[in-house]
PDB file with one MODEL, atoms N, CA, C and O in Angstrom:
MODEL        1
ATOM      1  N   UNK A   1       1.216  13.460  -1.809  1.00  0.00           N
ATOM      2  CA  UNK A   1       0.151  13.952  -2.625  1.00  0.00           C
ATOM      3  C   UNK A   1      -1.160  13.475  -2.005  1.00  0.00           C
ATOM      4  O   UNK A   1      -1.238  12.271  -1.761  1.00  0.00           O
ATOM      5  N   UNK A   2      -2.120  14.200  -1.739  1.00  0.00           N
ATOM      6  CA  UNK A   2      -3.373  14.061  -1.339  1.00  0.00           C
ATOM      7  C   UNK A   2      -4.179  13.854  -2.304  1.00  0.00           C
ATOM      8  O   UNK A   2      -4.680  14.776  -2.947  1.00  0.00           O
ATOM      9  N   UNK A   3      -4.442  12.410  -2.564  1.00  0.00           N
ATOM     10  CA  UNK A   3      -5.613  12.164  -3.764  1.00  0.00           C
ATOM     11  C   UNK A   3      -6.768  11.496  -3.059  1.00  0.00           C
ATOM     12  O   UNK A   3      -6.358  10.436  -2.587  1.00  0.00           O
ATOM     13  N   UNK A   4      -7.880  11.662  -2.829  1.00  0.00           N
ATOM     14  CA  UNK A   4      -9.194  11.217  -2.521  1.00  0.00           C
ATOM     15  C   UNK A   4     -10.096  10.373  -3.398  1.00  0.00           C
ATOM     16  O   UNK A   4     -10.208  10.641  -4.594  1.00  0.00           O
ATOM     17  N   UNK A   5     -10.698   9.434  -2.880  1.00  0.00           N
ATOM     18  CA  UNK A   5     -11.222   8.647  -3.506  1.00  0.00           C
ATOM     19  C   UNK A   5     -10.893   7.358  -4.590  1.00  0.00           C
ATOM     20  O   UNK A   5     -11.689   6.499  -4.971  1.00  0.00           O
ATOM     21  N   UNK A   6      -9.481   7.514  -4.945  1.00  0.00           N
ATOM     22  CA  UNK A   6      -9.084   6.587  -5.503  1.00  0.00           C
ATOM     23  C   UNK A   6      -8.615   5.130  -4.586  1.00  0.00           C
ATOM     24  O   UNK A   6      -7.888   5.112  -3.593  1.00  0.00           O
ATOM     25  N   UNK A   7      -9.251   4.000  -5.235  1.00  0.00           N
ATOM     26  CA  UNK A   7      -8.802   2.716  -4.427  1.00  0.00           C
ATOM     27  C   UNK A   7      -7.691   2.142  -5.098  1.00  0.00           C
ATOM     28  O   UNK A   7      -7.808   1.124  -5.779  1.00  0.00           O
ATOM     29  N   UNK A   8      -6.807   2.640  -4.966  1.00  0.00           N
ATOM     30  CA  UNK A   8      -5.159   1.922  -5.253  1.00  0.00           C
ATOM     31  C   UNK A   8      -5.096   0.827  -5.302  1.00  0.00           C
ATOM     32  O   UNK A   8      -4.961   0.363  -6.434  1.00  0.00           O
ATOM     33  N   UNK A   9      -5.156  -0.136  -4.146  1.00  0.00           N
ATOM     34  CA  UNK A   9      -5.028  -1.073  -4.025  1.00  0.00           C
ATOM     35  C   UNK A   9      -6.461  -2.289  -4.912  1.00  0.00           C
ATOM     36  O   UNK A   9      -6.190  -3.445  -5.237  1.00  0.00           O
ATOM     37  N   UNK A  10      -7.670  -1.741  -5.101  1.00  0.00           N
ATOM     38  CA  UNK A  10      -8.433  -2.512  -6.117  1.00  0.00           C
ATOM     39  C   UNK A  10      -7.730  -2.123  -7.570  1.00  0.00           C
ATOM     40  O   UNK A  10      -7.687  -3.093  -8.326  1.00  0.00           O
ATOM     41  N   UNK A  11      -7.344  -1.276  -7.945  1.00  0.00           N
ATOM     42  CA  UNK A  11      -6.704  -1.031  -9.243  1.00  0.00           C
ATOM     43  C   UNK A  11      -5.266  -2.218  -9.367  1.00  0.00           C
ATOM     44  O   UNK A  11      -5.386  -3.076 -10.240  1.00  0.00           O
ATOM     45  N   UNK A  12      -4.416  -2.232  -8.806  1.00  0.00           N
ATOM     46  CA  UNK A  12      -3.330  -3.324  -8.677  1.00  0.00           C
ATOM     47  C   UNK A  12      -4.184  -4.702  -8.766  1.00  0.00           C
ATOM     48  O   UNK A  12      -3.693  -5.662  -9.359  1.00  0.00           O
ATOM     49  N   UNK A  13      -5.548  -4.790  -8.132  1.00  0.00           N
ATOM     50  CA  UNK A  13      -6.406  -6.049  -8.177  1.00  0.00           C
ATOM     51  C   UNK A  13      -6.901  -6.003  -9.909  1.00  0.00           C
ATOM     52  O   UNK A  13      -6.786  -6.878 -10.768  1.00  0.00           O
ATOM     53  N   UNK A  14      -7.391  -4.836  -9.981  1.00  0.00           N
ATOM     54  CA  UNK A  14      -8.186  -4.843 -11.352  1.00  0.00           C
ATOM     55  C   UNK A  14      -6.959  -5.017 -12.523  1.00  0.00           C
ATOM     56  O   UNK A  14      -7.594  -5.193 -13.563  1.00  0.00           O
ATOM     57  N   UNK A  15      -6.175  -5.036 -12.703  1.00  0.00           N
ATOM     58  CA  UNK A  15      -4.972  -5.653 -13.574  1.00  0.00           C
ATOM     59  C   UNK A  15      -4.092  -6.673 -13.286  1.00  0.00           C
ATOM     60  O   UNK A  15      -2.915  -6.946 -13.519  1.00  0.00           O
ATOM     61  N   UNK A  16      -4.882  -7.072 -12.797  1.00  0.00           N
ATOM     62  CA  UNK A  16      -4.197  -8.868 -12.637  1.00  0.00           C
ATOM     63  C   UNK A  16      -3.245  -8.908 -11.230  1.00  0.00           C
ATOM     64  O   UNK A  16      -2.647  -9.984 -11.210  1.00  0.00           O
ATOM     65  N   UNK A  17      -2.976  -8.217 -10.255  1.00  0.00           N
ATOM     66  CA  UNK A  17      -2.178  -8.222  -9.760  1.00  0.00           C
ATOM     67  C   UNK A  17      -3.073  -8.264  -7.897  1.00  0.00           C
ATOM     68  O   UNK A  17      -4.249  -8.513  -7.634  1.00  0.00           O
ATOM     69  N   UNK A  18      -2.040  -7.949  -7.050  1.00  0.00           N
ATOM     70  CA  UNK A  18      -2.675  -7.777  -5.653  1.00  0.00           C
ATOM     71  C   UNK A  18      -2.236  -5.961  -5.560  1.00  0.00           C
ATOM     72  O   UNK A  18      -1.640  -5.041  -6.122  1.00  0.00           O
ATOM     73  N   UNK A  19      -3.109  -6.377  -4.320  1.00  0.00           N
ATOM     74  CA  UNK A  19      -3.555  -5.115  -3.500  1.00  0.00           C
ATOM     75  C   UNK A  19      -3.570  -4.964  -2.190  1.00  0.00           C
ATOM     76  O   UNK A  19      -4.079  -5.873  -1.533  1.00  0.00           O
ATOM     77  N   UNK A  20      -2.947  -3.636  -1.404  1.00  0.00           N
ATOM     78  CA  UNK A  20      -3.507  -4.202   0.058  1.00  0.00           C
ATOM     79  C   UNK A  20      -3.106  -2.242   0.257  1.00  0.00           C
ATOM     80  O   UNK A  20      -2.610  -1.386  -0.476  1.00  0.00           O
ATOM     81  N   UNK A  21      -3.597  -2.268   1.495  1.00  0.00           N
ATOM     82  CA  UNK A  21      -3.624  -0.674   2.157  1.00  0.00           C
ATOM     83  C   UNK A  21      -2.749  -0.902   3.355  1.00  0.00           C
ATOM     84  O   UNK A  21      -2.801  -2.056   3.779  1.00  0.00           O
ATOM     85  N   UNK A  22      -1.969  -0.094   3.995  1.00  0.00           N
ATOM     86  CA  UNK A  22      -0.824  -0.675   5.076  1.00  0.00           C
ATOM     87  C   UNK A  22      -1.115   1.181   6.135  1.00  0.00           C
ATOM     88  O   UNK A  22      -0.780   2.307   5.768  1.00  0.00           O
ATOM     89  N   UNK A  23      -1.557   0.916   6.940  1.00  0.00           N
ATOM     90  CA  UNK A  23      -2.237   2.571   7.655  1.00  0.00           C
ATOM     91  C   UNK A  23      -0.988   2.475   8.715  1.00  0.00           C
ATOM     92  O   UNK A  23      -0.980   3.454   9.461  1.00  0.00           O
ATOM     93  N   UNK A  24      -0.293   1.858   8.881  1.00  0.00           N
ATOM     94  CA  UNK A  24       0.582   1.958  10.404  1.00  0.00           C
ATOM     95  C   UNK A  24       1.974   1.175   9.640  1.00  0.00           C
ATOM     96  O   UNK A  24       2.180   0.006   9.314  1.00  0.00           O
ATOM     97  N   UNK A  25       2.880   2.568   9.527  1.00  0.00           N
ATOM     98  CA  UNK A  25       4.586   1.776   9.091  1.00  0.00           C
ATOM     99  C   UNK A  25       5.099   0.214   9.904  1.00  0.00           C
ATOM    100  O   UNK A  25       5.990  -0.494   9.436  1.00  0.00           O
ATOM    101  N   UNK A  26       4.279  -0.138  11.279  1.00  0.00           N
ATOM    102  CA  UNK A  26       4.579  -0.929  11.483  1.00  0.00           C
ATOM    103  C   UNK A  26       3.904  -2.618  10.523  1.00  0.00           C
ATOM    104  O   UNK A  26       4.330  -3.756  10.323  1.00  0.00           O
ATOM    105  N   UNK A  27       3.213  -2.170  10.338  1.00  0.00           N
ATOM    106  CA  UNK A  27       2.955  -3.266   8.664  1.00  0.00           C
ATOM    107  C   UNK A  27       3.553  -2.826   7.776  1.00  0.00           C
ATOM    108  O   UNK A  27       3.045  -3.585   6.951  1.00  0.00           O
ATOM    109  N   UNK A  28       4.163  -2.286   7.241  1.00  0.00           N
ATOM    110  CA  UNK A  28       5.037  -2.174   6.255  1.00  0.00           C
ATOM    111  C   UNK A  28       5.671  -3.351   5.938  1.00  0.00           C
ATOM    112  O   UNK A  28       5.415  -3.848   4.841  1.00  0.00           O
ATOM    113  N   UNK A  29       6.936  -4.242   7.139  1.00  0.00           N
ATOM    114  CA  UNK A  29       7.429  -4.842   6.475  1.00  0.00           C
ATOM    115  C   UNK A  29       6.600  -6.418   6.224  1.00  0.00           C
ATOM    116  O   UNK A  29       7.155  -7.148   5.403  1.00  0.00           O
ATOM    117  N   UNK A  30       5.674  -6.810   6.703  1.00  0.00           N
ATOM    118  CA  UNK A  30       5.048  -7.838   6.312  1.00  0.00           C
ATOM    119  C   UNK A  30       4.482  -7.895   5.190  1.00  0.00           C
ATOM    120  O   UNK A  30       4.419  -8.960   4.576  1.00  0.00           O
ATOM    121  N   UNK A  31       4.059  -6.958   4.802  1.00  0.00           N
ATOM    122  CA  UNK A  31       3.175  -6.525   3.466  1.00  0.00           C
ATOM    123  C   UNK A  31       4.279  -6.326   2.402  1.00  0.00           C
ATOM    124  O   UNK A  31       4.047  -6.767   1.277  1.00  0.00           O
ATOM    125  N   UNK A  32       5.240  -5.821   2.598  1.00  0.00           N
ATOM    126  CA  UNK A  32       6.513  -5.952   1.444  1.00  0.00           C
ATOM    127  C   UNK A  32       6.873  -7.460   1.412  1.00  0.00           C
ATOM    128  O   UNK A  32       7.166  -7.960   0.326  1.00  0.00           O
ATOM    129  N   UNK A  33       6.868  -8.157   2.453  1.00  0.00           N
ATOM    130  CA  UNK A  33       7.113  -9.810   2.183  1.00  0.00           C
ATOM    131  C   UNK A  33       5.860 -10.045   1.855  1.00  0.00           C
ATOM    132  O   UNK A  33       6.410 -10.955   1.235  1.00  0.00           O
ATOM    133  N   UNK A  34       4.765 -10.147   1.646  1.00  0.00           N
ATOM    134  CA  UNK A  34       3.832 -10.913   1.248  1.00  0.00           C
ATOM    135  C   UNK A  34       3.839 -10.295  -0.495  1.00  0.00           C
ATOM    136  O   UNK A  34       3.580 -11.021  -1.455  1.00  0.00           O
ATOM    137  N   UNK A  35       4.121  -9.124  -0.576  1.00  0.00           N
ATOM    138  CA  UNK A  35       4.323  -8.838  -2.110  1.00  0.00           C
ATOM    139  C   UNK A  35       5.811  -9.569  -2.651  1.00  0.00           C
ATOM    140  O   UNK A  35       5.961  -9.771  -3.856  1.00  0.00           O
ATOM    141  N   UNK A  36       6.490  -9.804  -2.026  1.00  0.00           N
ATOM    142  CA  UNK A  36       7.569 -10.338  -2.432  1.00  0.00           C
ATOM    143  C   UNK A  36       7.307 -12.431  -2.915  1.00  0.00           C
ATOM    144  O   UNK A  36       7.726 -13.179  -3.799  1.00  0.00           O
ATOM    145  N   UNK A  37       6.545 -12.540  -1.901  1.00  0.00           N
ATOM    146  CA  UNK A  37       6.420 -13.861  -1.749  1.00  0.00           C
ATOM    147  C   UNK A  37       5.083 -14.596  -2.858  1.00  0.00           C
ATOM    148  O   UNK A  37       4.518 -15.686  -2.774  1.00  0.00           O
ATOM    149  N   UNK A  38       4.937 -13.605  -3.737  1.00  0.00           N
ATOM    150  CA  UNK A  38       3.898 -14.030  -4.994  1.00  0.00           C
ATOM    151  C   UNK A  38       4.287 -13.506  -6.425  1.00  0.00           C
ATOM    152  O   UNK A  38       4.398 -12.294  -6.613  1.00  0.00           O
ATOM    153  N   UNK A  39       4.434 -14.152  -7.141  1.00  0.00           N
ATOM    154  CA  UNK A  39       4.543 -13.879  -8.991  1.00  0.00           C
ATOM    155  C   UNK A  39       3.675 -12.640  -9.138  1.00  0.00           C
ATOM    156  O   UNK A  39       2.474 -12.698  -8.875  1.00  0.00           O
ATOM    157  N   UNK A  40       4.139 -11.748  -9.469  1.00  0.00           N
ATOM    158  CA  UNK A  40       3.325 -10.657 -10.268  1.00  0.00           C
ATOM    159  C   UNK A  40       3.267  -9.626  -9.407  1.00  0.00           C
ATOM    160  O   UNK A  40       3.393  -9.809  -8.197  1.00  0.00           O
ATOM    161  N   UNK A  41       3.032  -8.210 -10.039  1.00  0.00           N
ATOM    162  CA  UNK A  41       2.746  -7.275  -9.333  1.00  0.00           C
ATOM    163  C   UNK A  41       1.949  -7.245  -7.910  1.00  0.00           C
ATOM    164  O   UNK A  41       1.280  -8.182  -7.473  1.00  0.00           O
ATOM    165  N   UNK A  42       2.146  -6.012  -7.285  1.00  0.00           N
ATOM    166  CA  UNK A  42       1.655  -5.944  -6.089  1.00  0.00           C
ATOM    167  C   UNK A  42       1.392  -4.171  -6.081  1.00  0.00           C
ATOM    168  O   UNK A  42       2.237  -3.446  -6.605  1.00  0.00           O
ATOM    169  N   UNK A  43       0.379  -3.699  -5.559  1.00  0.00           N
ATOM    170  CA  UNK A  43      -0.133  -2.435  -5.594  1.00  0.00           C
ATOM    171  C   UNK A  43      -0.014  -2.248  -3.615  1.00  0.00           C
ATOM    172  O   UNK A  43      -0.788  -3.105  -3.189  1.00  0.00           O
ATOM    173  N   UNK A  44       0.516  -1.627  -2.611  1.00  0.00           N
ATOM    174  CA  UNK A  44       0.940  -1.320  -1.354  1.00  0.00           C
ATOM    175  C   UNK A  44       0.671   0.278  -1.390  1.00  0.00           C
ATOM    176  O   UNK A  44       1.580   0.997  -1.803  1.00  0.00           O
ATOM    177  N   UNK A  45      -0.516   0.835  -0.982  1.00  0.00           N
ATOM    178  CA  UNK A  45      -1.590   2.315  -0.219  1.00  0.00           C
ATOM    179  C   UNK A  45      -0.586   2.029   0.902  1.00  0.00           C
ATOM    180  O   UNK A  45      -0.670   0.917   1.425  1.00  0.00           O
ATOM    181  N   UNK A  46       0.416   2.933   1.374  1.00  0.00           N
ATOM    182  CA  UNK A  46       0.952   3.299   2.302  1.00  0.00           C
ATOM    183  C   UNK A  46      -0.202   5.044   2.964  1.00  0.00           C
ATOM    184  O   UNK A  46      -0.104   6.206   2.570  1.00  0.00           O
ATOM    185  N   UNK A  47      -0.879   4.613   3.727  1.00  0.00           N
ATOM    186  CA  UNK A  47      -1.603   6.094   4.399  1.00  0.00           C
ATOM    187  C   UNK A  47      -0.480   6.496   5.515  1.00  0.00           C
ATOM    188  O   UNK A  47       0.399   5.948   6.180  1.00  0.00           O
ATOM    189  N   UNK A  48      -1.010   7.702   5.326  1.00  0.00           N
ATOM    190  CA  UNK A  48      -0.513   9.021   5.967  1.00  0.00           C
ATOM    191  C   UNK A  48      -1.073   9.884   6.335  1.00  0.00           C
ATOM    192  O   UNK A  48      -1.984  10.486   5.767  1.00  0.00           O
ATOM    193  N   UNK A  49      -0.460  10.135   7.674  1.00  0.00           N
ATOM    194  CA  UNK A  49      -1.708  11.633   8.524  1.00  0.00           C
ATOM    195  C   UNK A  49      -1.452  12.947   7.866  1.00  0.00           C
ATOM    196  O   UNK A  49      -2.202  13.917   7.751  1.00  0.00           O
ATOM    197  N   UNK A  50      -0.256  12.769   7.469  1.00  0.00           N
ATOM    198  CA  UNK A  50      -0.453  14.565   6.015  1.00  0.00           C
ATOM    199  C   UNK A  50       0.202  15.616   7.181  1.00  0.00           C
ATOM    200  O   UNK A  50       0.235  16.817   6.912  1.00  0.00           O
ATOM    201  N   UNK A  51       0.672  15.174   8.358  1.00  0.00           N
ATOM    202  CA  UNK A  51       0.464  16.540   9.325  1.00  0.00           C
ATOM    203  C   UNK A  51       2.261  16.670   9.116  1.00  0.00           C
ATOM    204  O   UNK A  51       2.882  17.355   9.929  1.00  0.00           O
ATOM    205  N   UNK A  52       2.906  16.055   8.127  1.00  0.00           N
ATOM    206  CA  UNK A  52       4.439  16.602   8.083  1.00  0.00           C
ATOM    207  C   UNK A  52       5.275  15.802   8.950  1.00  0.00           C
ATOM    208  O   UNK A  52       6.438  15.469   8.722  1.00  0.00           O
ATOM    209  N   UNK A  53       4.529  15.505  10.033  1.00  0.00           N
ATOM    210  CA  UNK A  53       5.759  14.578  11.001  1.00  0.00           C
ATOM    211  C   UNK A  53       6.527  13.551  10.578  1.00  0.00           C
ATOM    212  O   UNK A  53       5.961  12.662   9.943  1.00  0.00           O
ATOM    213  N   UNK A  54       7.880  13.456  10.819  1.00  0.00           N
ATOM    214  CA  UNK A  54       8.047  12.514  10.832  1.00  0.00           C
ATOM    215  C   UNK A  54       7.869  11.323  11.414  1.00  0.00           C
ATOM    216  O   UNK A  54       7.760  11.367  12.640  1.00  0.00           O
ATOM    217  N   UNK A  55       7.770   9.630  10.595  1.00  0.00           N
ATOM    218  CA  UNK A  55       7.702   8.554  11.876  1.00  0.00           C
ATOM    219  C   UNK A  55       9.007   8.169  12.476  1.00  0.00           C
ATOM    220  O   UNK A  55      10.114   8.096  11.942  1.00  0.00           O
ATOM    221  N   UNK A  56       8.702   7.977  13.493  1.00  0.00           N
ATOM    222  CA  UNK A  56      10.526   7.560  14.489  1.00  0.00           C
ATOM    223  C   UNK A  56      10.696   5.976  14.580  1.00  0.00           C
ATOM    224  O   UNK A  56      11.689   5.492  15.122  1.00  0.00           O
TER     225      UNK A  56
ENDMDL
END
């Protein structure tokens, strides 16, 4: 889904929780351990180029 302008990751901040934006699957899995590795929610903006490809 293409939504613009919304900051995901300050919203997960703005309810008590964390936030972070991850632009390259190769952060993916650090950022799933750093949400793992704290009490409470975690809000993770996975971006995407939209162009259909798959990543390999």
């Amino acid at each position: 889904m293409d939504i613009d302008g919304i900051d995901f990751p300050a919203l997960g901040r703005a309810f008590g929780g964390r936030g972070e934006r991850v632009a390259d699957l190769a952060e993916l899995p650090a950022a799933l351990k750093r949400a793992l590795d704290v009490n409470g929610p975690t809000v993770i903006e996975v971006t995407v180029d939209g162009s259909g490809s798959s990543a390999t």
